[in-house]
GUKOL-712072 format. One line per field, with one value per residue (C-alpha): residue in three letters; x, y, z. Coordinates in nm, 2 decimals, decimal comma. Layout:
BEGIN
resn <- [ala / ...]
X <- [X / ...]
Y <- [Y / ...]
Z <- [Z / ...]
This chain:
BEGIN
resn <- [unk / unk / unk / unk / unk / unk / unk / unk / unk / unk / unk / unk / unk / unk / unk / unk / unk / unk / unk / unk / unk / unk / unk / unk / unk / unk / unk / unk / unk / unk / unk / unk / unk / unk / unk / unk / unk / unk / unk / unk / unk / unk / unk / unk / unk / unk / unk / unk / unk / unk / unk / unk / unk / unk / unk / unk / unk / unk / unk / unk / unk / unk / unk / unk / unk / unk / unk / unk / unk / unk / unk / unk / unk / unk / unk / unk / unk / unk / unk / unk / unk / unk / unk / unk / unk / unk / unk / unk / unk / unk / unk / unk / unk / unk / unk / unk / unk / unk / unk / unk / unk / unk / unk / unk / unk / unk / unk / unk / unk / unk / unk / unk / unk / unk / unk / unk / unk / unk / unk / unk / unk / unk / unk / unk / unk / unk / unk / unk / unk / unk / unk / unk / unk / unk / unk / unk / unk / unk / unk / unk / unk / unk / unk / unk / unk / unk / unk / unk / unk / unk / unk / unk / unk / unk]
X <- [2,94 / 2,84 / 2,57 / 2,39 / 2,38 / 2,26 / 1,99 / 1,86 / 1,85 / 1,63 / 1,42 / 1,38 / 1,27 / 1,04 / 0,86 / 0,86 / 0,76 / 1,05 / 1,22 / 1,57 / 1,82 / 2,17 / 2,46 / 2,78 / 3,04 / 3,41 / 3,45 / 3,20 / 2,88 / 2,60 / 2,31 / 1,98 / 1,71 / 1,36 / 1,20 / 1,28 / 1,45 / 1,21 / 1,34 / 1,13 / 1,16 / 1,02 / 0,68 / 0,85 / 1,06 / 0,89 / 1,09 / 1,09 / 0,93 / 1,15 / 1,02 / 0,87 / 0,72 / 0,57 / 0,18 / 0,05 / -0,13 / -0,35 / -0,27 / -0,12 / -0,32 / -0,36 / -0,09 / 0,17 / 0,06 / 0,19 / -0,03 / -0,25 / 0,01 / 0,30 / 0,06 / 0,01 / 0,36 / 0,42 / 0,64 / 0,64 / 0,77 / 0,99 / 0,87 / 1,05 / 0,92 / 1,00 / 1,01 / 1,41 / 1,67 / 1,74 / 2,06 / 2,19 / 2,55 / 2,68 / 2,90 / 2,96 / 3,30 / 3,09 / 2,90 / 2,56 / 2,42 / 2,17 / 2,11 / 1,82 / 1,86 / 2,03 / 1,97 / 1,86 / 1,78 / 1,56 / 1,74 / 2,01 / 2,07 / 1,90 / 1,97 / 1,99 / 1,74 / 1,87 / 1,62 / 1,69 / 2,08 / 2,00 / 2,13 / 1,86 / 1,99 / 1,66 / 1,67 / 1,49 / 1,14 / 1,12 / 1,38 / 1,41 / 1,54 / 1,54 / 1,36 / 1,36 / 1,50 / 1,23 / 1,43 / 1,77 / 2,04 / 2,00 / 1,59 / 1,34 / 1,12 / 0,76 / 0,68 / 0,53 / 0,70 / 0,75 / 1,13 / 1,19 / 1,06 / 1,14 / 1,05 / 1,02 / 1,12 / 0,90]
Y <- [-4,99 / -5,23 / -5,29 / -5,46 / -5,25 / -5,00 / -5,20 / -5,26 / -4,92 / -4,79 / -5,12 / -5,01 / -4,62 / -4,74 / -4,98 / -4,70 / -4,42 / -4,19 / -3,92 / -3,93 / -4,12 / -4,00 / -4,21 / -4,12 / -4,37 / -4,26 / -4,05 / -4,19 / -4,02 / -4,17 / -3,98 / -4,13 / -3,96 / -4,05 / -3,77 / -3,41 / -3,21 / -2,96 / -2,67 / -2,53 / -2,17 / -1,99 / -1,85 / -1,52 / -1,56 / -1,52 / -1,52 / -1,15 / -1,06 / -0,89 / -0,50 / -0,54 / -0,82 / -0,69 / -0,66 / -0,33 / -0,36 / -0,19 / 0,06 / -0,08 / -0,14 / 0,20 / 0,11 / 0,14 / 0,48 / 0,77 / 0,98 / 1,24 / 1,52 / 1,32 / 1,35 / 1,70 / 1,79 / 1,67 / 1,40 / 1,07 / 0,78 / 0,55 / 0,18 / -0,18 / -0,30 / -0,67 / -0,91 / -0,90 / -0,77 / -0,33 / -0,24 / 0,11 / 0,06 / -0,12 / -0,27 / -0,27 / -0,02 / 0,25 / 0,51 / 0,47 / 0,54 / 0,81 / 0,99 / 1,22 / 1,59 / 1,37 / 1,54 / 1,21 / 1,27 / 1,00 / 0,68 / 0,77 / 0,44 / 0,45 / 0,08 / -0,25 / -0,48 / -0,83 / -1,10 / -1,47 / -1,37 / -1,15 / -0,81 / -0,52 / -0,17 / 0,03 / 0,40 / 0,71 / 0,73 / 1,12 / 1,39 / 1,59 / 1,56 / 1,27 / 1,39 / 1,07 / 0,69 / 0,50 / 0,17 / 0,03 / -0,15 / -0,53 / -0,46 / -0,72 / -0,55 / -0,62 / -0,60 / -0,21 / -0,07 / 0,24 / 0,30 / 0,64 / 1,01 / 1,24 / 1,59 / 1,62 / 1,91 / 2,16]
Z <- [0,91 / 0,62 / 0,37 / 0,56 / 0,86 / 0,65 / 0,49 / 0,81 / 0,92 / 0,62 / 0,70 / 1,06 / 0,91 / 0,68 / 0,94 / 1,19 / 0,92 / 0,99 / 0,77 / 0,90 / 1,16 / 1,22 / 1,38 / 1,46 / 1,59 / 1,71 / 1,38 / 1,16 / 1,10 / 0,92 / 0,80 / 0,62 / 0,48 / 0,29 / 0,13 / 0,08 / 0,33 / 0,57 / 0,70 / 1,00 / 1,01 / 1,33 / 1,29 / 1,27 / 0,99 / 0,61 / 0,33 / 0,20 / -0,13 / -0,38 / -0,42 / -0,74 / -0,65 / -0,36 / -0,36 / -0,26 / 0,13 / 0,31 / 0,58 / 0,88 / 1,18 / 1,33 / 1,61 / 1,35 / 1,20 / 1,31 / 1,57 / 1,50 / 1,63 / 1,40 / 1,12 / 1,20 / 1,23 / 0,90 / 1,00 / 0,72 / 0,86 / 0,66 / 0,71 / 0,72 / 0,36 / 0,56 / 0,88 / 0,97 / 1,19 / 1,20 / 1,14 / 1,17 / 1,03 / 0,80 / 1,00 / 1,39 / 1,30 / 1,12 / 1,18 / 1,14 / 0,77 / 0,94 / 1,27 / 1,39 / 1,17 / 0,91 / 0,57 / 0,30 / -0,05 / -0,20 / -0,20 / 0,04 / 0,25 / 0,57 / 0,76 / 0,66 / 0,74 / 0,75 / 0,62 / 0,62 / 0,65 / 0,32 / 0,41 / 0,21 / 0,23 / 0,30 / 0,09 / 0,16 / -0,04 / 0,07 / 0,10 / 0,40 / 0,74 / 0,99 / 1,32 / 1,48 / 1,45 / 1,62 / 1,63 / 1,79 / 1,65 / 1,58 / 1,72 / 1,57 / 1,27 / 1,16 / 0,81 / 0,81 / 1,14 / 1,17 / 1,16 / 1,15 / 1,11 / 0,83 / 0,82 / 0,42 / 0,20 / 0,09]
Protein backbone atom coordinates (compact mmCIF):
# COMPACT_ATOMS: atom_id res chain seq x y z
CA UNK A 1 0.00 0.00 0.00
CA UNK A 2 1.35 3.60 -0.91
CA UNK A 3 0.75 7.19 0.03
CA UNK A 4 -1.57 7.67 -2.09
CA UNK A 5 -3.70 4.83 -1.36
CA UNK A 6 -3.80 5.94 1.97
CA UNK A 7 -4.65 9.41 1.17
CA UNK A 8 -7.44 8.26 -0.46
CA UNK A 9 -8.68 6.17 2.17
CA UNK A 10 -8.85 9.02 4.81
CA UNK A 11 -10.54 11.11 1.80
CA UNK A 12 -13.11 8.45 1.42
CA UNK A 13 -13.61 8.51 5.77
CA UNK A 14 -13.92 11.91 5.91
CA UNK A 15 -16.54 12.17 2.94
CA UNK A 16 -18.47 9.43 4.46
CA UNK A 17 -18.03 10.62 8.23
CA UNK A 18 -16.44 7.55 9.55
CA UNK A 19 -14.20 6.94 12.63
CA UNK A 20 -12.22 4.01 11.61
CA UNK A 21 -11.50 1.45 8.46
CA UNK A 22 -9.34 -1.46 8.73
CA UNK A 23 -7.67 -3.53 5.82
CA UNK A 24 -5.79 -6.32 5.85
CA UNK A 25 -4.18 -7.76 2.63
CA UNK A 26 -2.14 -11.25 2.64
CA UNK A 27 -0.10 -10.12 5.77
CA UNK A 28 -0.61 -6.53 5.81
CA UNK A 29 -2.94 -4.86 8.09
CA UNK A 30 -3.85 -1.34 7.88
CA UNK A 31 -5.78 0.43 10.46
CA UNK A 32 -6.99 4.30 10.28
CA UNK A 33 -8.57 6.13 12.80
CA UNK A 34 -10.07 9.95 13.24
CA UNK A 35 -10.72 10.88 16.71
CA UNK A 36 -10.33 9.27 20.00
CA UNK A 37 -10.79 5.66 20.55
CA UNK A 38 -14.46 4.46 22.19
CA UNK A 39 -14.64 1.66 24.05
CA UNK A 40 -18.33 0.24 24.43
CA UNK A 41 -18.65 -1.42 27.55
CA UNK A 42 -21.92 -3.58 28.09
CA UNK A 43 -24.51 -1.79 30.05
CA UNK A 44 -23.60 -4.01 32.86
CA UNK A 45 -20.17 -3.25 33.35
CA UNK A 46 -19.29 0.31 35.45
CA UNK A 47 -16.08 1.07 36.30
CA UNK A 48 -15.82 0.40 40.19
CA UNK A 49 -15.17 3.30 42.59
CA UNK A 50 -12.25 3.02 44.78
CA UNK A 51 -13.59 2.50 48.62
CA UNK A 52 -12.80 5.74 49.85
CA UNK A 53 -14.11 7.17 47.10
CA UNK A 54 -17.23 5.52 47.38
CA UNK A 55 -20.30 7.71 48.13
CA UNK A 56 -22.47 6.48 50.94
CA UNK A 57 -26.10 5.00 49.40
CA UNK A 58 -29.23 4.37 50.51
CA UNK A 59 -30.46 1.07 51.49
CA UNK A 60 -30.98 -1.36 48.84
CA UNK A 61 -34.24 -2.01 47.38
CA UNK A 62 -35.93 -4.09 49.87
CA UNK A 63 -35.30 -7.36 47.51
CA UNK A 64 -31.79 -7.26 48.51
CA UNK A 65 -32.25 -6.91 52.28
CA UNK A 66 -32.30 -9.60 54.35
CA UNK A 67 -35.91 -10.95 55.44
CA UNK A 68 -37.63 -10.22 58.37
CA UNK A 69 -36.76 -13.84 60.05
CA UNK A 70 -32.77 -13.14 58.79
CA UNK A 71 -33.04 -9.86 60.47
CA UNK A 72 -34.36 -11.54 63.38
CA UNK A 73 -31.93 -14.31 63.62
CA UNK A 74 -29.30 -11.86 63.72
CA UNK A 75 -27.79 -12.76 60.57
CA UNK A 76 -25.68 -9.49 58.80
CA UNK A 77 -25.07 -10.03 55.34
CA UNK A 78 -21.78 -9.10 53.84
CA UNK A 79 -22.53 -7.18 50.45
CA UNK A 80 -20.63 -6.89 46.85
CA UNK A 81 -19.27 -3.13 47.48
CA UNK A 82 -19.35 -3.52 43.14
CA UNK A 83 -20.84 -4.75 39.75
CA UNK A 84 -18.22 -7.84 38.86
CA UNK A 85 -17.74 -11.42 38.78
CA UNK A 86 -17.88 -13.68 42.57
CA UNK A 87 -15.13 -15.54 43.17
CA UNK A 88 -14.76 -17.95 46.10
CA UNK A 89 -11.06 -18.96 45.63
CA UNK A 90 -8.41 -17.43 44.79
CA UNK A 91 -7.62 -19.46 42.29
CA UNK A 92 -9.46 -22.52 40.61
CA UNK A 93 -6.58 -25.04 42.72
CA UNK A 94 -7.53 -23.56 46.19
CA UNK A 95 -9.86 -23.93 48.58
CA UNK A 96 -12.17 -21.43 48.89
CA UNK A 97 -11.18 -18.32 51.27
CA UNK A 98 -14.50 -19.14 53.33
CA UNK A 99 -17.28 -21.71 53.66
CA UNK A 100 -20.58 -21.79 55.65
CA UNK A 101 -19.48 -22.03 59.87
CA UNK A 102 -16.26 -20.34 58.70
CA UNK A 103 -14.93 -18.35 61.71
CA UNK A 104 -13.77 -14.44 59.93
CA UNK A 105 -12.33 -11.81 62.06
CA UNK A 106 -12.77 -8.32 60.55
CA UNK A 107 -10.91 -8.11 57.45
CA UNK A 108 -10.40 -11.77 56.79
CA UNK A 109 -10.66 -12.25 52.94
CA UNK A 110 -13.92 -13.52 51.94
CA UNK A 111 -14.00 -13.72 47.75
CA UNK A 112 -12.73 -11.79 45.17
CA UNK A 113 -14.93 -9.93 43.13
CA UNK A 114 -13.38 -9.37 39.73
CA UNK A 115 -14.22 -5.84 38.19
CA UNK A 116 -13.20 -4.79 34.75
CA UNK A 117 -10.41 -7.69 34.93
CA UNK A 118 -9.37 -5.82 38.41
CA UNK A 119 -9.36 -8.67 40.90
CA UNK A 120 -10.74 -6.80 44.67
CA UNK A 121 -10.31 -9.15 47.56
CA UNK A 122 -13.63 -8.49 49.64
CA UNK A 123 -12.78 -8.59 53.80
CA UNK A 124 -15.11 -9.22 56.60
CA UNK A 125 -16.66 -5.78 58.04
CA UNK A 126 -18.02 -8.08 61.12
CA UNK A 127 -16.50 -10.92 63.11
CA UNK A 128 -18.38 -13.99 63.61
CA UNK A 129 -19.35 -17.03 61.84
CA UNK A 130 -20.41 -17.53 58.17
CA UNK A 131 -24.06 -19.21 58.19
CA UNK A 132 -24.58 -19.08 54.66
CA UNK A 133 -22.72 -18.15 51.07
CA UNK A 134 -25.60 -16.93 49.15
CA UNK A 135 -23.65 -16.84 45.80
CA UNK A 136 -21.73 -19.42 43.42
CA UNK A 137 -18.44 -19.32 42.02
CA UNK A 138 -17.81 -17.08 38.86
CA UNK A 139 -21.99 -15.81 39.49
CA UNK A 140 -22.63 -12.27 38.15
CA UNK A 141 -22.83 -9.61 41.18
CA UNK A 142 -24.87 -6.38 41.58
CA UNK A 143 -23.45 -3.55 43.22
CA UNK A 144 -25.26 -4.24 47.00
CA UNK A 145 -26.08 -8.09 46.64
CA UNK A 146 -26.26 -9.84 49.29
CA UNK A 147 -23.34 -12.34 49.31
CA UNK A 148 -23.24 -13.97 52.31
CA UNK A 149 -24.59 -14.51 56.05
CA UNK A 150 -22.68 -13.94 59.14
CA UNK A 151 -23.76 -14.77 62.50
CA UNK A 152 -21.66 -11.90 64.37
CA UNK A 153 -19.93 -12.21 67.80
CA UNK A 154 -21.36 -11.13 70.73
Amino acid sequence: MDVQQVRELAELMAEHDLTEIRIRDGETFLRLRRGPEQVALPATMMPALPMAAQVPQAAPAPAEKPTGSLADEGLVPIVSPMVGTFYASPDPESPPFVVAGSEVEIGTPVCIIEAMKVFNEIKAEVAGRIERVLVKNEQALEYGQPMMLVRPRT
